[in-house]
C-alpha positions as a Markdown table, in Angstrom:
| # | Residue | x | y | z |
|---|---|---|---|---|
| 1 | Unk | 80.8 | -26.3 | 30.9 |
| 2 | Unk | 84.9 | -25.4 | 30.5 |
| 3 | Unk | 85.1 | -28.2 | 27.6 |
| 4 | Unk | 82.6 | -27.3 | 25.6 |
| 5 | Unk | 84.1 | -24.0 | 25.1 |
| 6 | Unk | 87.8 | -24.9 | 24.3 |
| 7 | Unk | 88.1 | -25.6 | 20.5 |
| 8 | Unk | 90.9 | -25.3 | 17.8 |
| 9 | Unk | 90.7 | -23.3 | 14.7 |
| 10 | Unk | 93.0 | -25.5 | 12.1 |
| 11 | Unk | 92.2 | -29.0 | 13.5 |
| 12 | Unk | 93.7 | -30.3 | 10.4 |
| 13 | Unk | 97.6 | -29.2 | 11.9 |
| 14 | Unk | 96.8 | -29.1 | 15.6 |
| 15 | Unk | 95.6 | -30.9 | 18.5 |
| 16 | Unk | 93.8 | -29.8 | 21.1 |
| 17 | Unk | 94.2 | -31.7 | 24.8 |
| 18 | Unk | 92.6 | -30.7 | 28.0 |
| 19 | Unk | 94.2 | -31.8 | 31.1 |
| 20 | Unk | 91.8 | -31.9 | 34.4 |
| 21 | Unk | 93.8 | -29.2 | 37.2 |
| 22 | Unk | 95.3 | -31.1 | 40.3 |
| 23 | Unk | 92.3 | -31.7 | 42.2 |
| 24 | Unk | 91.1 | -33.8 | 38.8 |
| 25 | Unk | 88.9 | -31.0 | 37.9 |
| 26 | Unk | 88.0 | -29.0 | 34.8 |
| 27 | Unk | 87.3 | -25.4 | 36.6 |
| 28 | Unk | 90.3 | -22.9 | 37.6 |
| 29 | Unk | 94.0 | -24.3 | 37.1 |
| 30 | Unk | 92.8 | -27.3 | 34.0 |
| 31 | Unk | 94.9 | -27.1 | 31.2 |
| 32 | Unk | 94.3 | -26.4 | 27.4 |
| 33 | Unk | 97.5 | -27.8 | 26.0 |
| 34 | Unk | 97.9 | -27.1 | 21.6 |
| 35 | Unk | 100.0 | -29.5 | 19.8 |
| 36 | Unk | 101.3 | -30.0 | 16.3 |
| 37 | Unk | 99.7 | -33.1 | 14.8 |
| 38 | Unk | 103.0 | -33.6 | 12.5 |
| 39 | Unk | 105.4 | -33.8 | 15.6 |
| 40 | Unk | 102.9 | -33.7 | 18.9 |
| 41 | Unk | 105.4 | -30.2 | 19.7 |
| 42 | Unk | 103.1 | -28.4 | 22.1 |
| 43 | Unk | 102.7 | -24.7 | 20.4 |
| 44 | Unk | 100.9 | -23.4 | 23.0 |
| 45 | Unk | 100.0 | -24.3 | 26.9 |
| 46 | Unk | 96.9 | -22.1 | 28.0 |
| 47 | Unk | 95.7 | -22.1 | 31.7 |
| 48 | Unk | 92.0 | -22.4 | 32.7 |
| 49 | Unk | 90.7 | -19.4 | 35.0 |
| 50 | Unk | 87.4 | -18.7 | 36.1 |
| 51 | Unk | 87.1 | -15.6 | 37.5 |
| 52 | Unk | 85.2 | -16.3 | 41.4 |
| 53 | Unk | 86.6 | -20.2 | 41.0 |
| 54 | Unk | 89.8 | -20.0 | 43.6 |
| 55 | Unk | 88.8 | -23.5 | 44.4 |
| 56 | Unk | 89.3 | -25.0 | 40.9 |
| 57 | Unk | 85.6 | -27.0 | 41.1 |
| 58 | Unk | 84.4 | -24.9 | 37.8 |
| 59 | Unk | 82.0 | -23.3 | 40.1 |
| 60 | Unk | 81.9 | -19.9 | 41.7 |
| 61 | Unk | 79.8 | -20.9 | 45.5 |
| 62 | Unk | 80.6 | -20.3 | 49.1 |
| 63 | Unk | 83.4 | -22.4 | 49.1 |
| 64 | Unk | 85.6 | -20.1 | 46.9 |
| 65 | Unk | 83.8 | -17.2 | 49.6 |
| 66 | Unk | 85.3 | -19.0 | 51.8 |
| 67 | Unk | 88.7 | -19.4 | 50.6 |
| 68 | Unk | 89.4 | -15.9 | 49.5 |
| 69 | Unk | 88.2 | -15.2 | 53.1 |
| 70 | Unk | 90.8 | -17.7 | 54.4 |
| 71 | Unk | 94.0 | -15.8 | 51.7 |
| 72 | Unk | 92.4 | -12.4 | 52.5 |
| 73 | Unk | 92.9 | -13.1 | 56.7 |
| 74 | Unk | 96.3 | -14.8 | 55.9 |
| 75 | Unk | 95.4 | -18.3 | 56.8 |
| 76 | Unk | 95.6 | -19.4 | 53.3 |
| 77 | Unk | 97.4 | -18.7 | 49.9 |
| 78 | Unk | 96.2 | -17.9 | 46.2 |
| 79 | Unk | 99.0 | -18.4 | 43.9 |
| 80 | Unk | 99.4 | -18.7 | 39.9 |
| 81 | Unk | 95.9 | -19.3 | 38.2 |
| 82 | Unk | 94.2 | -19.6 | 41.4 |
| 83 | Unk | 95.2 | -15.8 | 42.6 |
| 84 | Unk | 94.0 | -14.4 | 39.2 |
| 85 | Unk | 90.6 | -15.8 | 39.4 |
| 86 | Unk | 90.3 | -14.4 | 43.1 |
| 87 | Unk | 91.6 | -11.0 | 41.9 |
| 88 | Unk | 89.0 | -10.7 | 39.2 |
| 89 | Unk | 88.0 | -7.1 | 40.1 |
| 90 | Unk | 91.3 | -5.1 | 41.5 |
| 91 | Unk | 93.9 | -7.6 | 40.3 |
| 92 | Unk | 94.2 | -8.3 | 44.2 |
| 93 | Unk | 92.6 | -11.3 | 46.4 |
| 94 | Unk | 90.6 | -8.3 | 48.4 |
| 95 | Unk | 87.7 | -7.5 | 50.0 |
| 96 | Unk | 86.5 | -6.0 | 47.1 |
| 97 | Unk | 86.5 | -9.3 | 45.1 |
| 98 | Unk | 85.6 | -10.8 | 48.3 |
| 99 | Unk | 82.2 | -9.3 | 47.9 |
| 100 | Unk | 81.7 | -10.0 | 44.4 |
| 101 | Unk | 82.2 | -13.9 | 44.9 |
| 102 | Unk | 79.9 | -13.6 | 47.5 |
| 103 | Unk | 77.1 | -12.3 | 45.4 |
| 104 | Unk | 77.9 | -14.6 | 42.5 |
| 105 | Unk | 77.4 | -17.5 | 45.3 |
| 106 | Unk | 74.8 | -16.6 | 47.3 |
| 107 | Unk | 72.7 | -13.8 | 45.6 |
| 108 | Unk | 73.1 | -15.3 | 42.1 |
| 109 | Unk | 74.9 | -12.2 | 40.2 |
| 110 | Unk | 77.2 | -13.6 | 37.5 |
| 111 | Unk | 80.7 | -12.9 | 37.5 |
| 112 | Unk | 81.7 | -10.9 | 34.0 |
| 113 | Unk | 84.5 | -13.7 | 32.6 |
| 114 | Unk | 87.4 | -11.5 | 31.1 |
């Protein structure tokens, strides 16, 4: 689970707020969003990506496979968070990647998160 894993060091000075992604989702494209306490001045804005997850559902399964199939073929685009977790090998949305998301849905080998 995304949530469990986002936490903030000095919670005494800071606030942490997670923001669901635009589908209302806590996978690829949520927010992490660290504020000052004194002032609520956002310090930092952090972007949720799960490497396989072009999708944004949290999970890596064949409907990211068949996304990146879709933005590999050019009948769909990755862009911003969404392109990063489909380039998790190469950088690039490729069949390379393509392969690996595949595996991680279908044949159950877990994609290394960076």
């Amino acid at each position: 689970d995304v949530l469990a894993r986002v936490t903030a060091k000095d919670s005494s000075a800071t606030t942490l707020n997670v923001a669901a992604n635009a589908a209302g989702l806590y996978g690829t494209g949520a927010t992490a969003t660290l504020s000052l306490k004194s002032s609520g001045a956002p310090v930092a804005i952090y972007t949720v990506v799960i490497y396989g997850d072009v999708n944004g559902d949290g999970v890596v399964d064949g409907f990211d496979a068949s996304y990146m199939d879709l933005a590999i073929n050019n009948r769909a685009t990755l862009t911003g968070a969404y392109k990063t977790a489909g380039g998790l090998a190469t950088g690039k949305v490729d069949l390379a990647n393509y392969g690996l998301v595949v595996d991680a849905a279908y044949g159950g080998t877990a994609i290394a998160q960076k």
